[in-house]
N, C-alpha and C positions, 0 to 999 in steps of 0.2 A: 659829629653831624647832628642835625635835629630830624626829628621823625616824631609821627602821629603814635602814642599808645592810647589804647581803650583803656581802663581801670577799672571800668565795672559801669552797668547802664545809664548812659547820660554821662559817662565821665570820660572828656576827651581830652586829652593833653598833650601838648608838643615837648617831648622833652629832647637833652642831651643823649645819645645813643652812640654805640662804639661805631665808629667807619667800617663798614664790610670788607671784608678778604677777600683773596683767594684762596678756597677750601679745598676745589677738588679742580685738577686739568683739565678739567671743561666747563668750568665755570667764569663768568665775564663779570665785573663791576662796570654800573654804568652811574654815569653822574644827570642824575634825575630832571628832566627840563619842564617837565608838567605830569602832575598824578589828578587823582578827582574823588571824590566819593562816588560810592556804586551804593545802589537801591539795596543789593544784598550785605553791606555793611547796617545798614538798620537796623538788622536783625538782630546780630547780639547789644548794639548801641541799646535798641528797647527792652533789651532782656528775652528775646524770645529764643535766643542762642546762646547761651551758660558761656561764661569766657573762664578758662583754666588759671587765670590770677591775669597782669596785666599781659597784653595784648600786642604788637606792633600789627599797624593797622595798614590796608592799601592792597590791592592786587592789578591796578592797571598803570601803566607807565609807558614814559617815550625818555629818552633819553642821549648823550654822546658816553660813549664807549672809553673809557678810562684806563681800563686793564684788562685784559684774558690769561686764561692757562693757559699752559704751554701746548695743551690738545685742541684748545679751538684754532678754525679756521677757516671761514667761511666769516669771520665780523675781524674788524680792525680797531685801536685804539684813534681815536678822532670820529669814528662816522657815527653817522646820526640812524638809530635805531629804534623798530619798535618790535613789541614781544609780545605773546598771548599770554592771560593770567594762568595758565597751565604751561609750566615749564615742561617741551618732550624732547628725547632726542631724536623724534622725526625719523626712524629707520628701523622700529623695530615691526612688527607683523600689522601689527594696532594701527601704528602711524601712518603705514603704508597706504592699511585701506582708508585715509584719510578720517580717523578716529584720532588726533592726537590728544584729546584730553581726555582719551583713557591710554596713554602710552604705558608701558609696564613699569617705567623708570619715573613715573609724570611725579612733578613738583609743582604743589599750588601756590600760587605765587603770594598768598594772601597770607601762607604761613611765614615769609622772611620779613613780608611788609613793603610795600613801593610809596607809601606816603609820607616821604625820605627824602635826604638833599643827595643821597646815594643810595643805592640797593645792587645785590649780587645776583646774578638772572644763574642757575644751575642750566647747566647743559643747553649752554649758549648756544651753539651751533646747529641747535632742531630748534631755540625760540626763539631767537632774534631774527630780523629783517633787516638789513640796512636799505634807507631809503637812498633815491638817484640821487645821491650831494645833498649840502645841508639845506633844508627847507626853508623856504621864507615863513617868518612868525607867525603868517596869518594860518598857517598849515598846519601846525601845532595841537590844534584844540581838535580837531579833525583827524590825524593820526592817532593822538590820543585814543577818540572813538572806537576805532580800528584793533586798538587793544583788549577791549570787552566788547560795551555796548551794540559798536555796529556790526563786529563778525558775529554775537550773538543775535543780533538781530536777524540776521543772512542768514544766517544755519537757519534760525526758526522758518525763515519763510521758504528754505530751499527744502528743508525739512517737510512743511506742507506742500511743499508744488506748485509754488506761484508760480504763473510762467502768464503765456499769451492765452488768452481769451478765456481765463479764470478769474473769478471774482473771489478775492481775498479778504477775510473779517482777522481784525487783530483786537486783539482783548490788552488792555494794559496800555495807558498813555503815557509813562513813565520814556524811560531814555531808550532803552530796548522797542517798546514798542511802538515806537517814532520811528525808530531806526529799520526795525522788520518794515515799518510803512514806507520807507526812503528804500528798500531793498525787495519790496516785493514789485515796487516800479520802476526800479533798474532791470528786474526779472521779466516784465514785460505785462504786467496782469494788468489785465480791460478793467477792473474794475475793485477800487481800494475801499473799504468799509473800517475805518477807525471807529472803535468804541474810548468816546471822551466825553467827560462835564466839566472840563477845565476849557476856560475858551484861549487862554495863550499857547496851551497844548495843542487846541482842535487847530488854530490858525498852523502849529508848526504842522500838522499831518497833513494840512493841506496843501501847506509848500514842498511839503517831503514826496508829495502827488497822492493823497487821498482824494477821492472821489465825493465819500459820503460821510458824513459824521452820524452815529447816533450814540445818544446819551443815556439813555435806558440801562441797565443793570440787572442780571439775573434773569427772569425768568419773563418778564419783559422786555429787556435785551435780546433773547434769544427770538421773541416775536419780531421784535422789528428786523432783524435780519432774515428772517423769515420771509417776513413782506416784501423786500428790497430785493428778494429771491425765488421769486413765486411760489412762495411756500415750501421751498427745497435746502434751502440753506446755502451756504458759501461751499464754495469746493477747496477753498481753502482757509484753514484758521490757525492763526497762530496766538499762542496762550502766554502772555509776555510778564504773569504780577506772581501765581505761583502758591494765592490761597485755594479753600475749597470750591468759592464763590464761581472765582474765574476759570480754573478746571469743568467746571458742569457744567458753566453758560458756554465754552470752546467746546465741549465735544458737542452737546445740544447744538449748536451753531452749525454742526459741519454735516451735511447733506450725506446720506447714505452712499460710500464709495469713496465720498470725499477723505482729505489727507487735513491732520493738526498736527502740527509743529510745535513742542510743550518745549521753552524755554526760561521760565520761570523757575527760582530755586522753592520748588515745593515744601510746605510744611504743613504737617498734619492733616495732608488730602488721599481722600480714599475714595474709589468711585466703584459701584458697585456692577460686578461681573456680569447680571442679565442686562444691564443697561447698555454694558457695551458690548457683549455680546449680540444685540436686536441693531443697534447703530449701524455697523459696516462701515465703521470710519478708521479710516485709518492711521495710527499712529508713534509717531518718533519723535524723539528729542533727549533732552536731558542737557548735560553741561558743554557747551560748544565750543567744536573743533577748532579754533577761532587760527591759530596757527594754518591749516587748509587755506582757509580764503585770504592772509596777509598781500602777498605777492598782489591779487590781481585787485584788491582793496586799496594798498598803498597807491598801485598803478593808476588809480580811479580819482583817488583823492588828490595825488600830486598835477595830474591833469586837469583837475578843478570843474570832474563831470561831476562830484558829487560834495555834499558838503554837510558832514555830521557834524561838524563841530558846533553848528546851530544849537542842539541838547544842550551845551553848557550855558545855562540864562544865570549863574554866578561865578566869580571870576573871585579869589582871593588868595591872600600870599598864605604859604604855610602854617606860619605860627596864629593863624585865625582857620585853623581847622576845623573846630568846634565850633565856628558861626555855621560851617561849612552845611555839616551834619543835622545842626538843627535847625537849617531852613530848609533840608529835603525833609526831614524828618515831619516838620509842619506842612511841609508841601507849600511853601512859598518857593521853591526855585525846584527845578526839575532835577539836574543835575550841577555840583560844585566841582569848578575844576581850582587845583591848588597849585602856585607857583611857590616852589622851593626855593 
């Protein structure tokens, strides 16, 4: 099969790769129908994540079900599935309390690779999803979402407490935090505050039902929200990019009381103890349960109340991966979705 390795920063290549097995009785191959570049592959692309020699690249996927062990049961060979980039078997203490990607058994999916014409999902039957019969095309790009982007989006915002007659500030206009914007309005909140300077971005937050754009950054960022909040802040913020920047403008951002939803893959941020200690803000997140909200996310997207697959503004086949990568990288496309 052909599949995406990294080789070292800036060096992406499609190569020949062995066809995935079945390893263990509850492991499933699926034959890959659309993967995408995610905002947190950048990281080692630019160097700022050491890769151990080459790479196999990818941790989101939708796919048809090809093979299972002989332990699963809950997916079938033909149906159309999709899976959270944390592999869980969904039953253990962790899972239960709807934590699955800290499952005890959890597999990151980013370690086997999904940006494949095939990939082996471990312990099928906590990640996979079969959707109601096989989707029409246009649904594709949108479940895909559903695989990272949009249930991280969800977490972050359920995570802050979007809900009705809360006004919501999201940090990060990337594909996440479009998605937190499309999900804190499914949630019900009076009031969407996107932070963007990109106007193809700011048009999707405002389809996704943003309210307000501001474009400000830092520590004047944190004023204009300020303003738009009678000087109180948002009662809800969710932190979607995962530097230093956007950690202190999200917790600055969030009103005494108020809830931030940190779903950004953090590096090298540290925020200092009497800061948040004097805030009263409240705070949760980290890597999302994404597995949790499949069910009623599939449910949502198949019914065509909602529609992620908008994040993808590039579209190309496989063996142009590497265009893929360096047009989020440049930030000419938001997110690259790849056909295998």
């Amino acid at each position: 099969m052909r599949g995406v390795v990294l080789h070292a920063p800036g060096d992406v290549r499609v190569e020949d790769r062995p066809d995935p097995v079945i390893n263990e009785p509850t492991d499933a191959v699926i034959r890959v129908s659309a993967a995408c570049v995610c905002g947190s592959d950048l990281w080692p692309y630019r160097g700022i994540e050491k890769l151990d020699g080459p790479t196999p690249m990818g941790h989101e996927y939708v796919g048809v079900v090809e093979e299972v062990g002989s332990q699963v049961t809950t997916v079938k060979p033909g149906q159309f599935v999709v899976g959270s980039f944390w592999a869980s078997d969904n039953t253990c203490e962790i899972c239960r309390s709807g934590y699955q990607s800290a499952c005890v058994h959890r597999v990151l999916m980013g370690t086997i690779g999904t940006q494949a014409q095939l990939t082996r999902i471990p312990l099928a039957d906590g990640t996979l999803v079969a959707t109601p019969g096989m989707p029409d095309q246009d649904l594709i790009p949108s479940l895909l979402a559903a695989s990272d982007v949009l249930g991280t989006g969800w977490f972050g915002a359920v995570a802050a407490q979007a809900g009705p007659g809360r006004t919501v500030a999201v940090v990060g206009d990337g594909a996440v935090g479009l998605c937190a914007v499309l999900a804190a309005k499914q949630l019900g909140a009076e009031r969407i505050i996107a932070m963007s300077r990109h106007a193809s971005r700011q048009r999707l937050a405002l389809e996704f039902g943003a309210t307000d754009i501001v474009t400000e950054r830092g520590d004047e960022g944190v004023a204009a929200i300020k303003e738009l909040t009678g000087g109180l802040g948002a009662h809800s913020v969710v932190e979607a990019v995962g530097t230093q920047e956007s950690m202190t403008q999200a917790v600055r951002s969030t009103r005494p009381g108020g809830h931030m939803g940190f779903v950004g893959v953090s590096h090298d941020v540290a925020l200092p103890g009497d800061e948040l200690f004097f805030s009263l803000v409240h705070l949760h997140g980290g890597p999302a349960p994404v597995r949790q909200y499949l069910p009623e996310l599939i449910d949502l997207i198949c019914d065509r109340e909602i529609d992620p697959g908008k994040v993808f503004d590039l579209t190309l086949p496989l063996d142009q991966a590497a265009e893929g990568y360096r047009a989020m990288d440049e930030r000419r496309a938001v997110k690259a979705l790849l056909q295998p």
